[in-house]
C-alpha positions as CSV (number, residue, x, y, z in Angstrom):
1,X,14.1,85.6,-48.2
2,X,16.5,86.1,-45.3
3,X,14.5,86.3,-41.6
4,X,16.9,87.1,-38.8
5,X,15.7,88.5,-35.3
6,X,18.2,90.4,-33.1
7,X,18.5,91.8,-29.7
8,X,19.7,95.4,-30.2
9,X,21.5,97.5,-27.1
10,X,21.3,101.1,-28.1
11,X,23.5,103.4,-27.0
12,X,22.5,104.6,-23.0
13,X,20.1,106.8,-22.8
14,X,19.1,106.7,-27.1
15,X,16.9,104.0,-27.4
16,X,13.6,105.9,-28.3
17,X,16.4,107.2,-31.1
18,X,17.4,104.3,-32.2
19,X,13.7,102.5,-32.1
20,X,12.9,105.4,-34.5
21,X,16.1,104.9,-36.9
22,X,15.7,101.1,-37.1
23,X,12.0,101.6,-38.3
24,X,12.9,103.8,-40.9
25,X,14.9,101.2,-42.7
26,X,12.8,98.8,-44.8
27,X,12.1,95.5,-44.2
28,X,12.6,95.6,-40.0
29,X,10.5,95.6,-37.2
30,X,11.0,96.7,-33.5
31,X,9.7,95.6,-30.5
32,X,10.6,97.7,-27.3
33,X,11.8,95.6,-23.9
34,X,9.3,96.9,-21.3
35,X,11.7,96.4,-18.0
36,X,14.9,97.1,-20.0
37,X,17.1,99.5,-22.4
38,X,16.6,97.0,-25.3
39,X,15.2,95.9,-28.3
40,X,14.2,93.4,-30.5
41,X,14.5,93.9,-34.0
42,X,13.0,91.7,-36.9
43,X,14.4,92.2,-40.6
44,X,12.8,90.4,-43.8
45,X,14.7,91.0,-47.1
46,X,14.1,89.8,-50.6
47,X,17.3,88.4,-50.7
48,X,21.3,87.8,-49.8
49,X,22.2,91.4,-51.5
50,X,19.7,92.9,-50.2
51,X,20.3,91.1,-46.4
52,X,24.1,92.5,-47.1
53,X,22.9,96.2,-47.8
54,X,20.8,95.7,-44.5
55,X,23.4,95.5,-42.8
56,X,25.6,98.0,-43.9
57,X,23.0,100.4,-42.6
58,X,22.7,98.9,-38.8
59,X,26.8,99.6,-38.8
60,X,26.2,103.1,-39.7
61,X,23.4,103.6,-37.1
62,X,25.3,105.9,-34.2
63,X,22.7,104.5,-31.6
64,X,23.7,101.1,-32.1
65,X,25.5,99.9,-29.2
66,X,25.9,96.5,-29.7
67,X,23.6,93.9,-31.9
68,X,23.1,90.1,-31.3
69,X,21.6,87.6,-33.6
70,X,19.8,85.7,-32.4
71,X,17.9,83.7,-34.7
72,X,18.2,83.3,-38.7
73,X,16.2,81.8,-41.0
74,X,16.6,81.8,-45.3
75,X,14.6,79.8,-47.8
76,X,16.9,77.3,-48.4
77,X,17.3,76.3,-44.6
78,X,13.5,76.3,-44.7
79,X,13.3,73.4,-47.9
């Protein structure tokens, strides 16, 4: 089960937009920056396909400025 945590920078002006397309898409979480045009974003998949799929959505997403990893965890790494 693939954990990753990102910084996402929406497009100027769209986060509120892309806060509520990010939430839509199973298996992520949002947190909003509170002095800043960002957000943190959480995903938690079932699996490598399904990580894969993931993100094949976030490049679709027309908000989406720019996305960071920052962290990423899988079961294996975790043994």
């Amino acid at each position: 089960m693939p954990i990753k945590s990102y910084i996402a920078w929406p497009t100027p002006g769209r986060a509120a937009e892309l806060e509520s397309s990010l939430l839509q898409i199973p298996g992520c979480e949002v947190i909003t920056a509170e002095n800043r045009e960002l957000l943190l974003l959480v995903t938690d998949t079932p699996g490598e396909h399904a990580e894969d799929a993931l993100c094949g959505q976030l490049e679709q997403l027309a908000d989406l400025q720019c996305l960071s990893l920052v962290s990423g965890v899988t079961d294996k790494e975790a043994a």
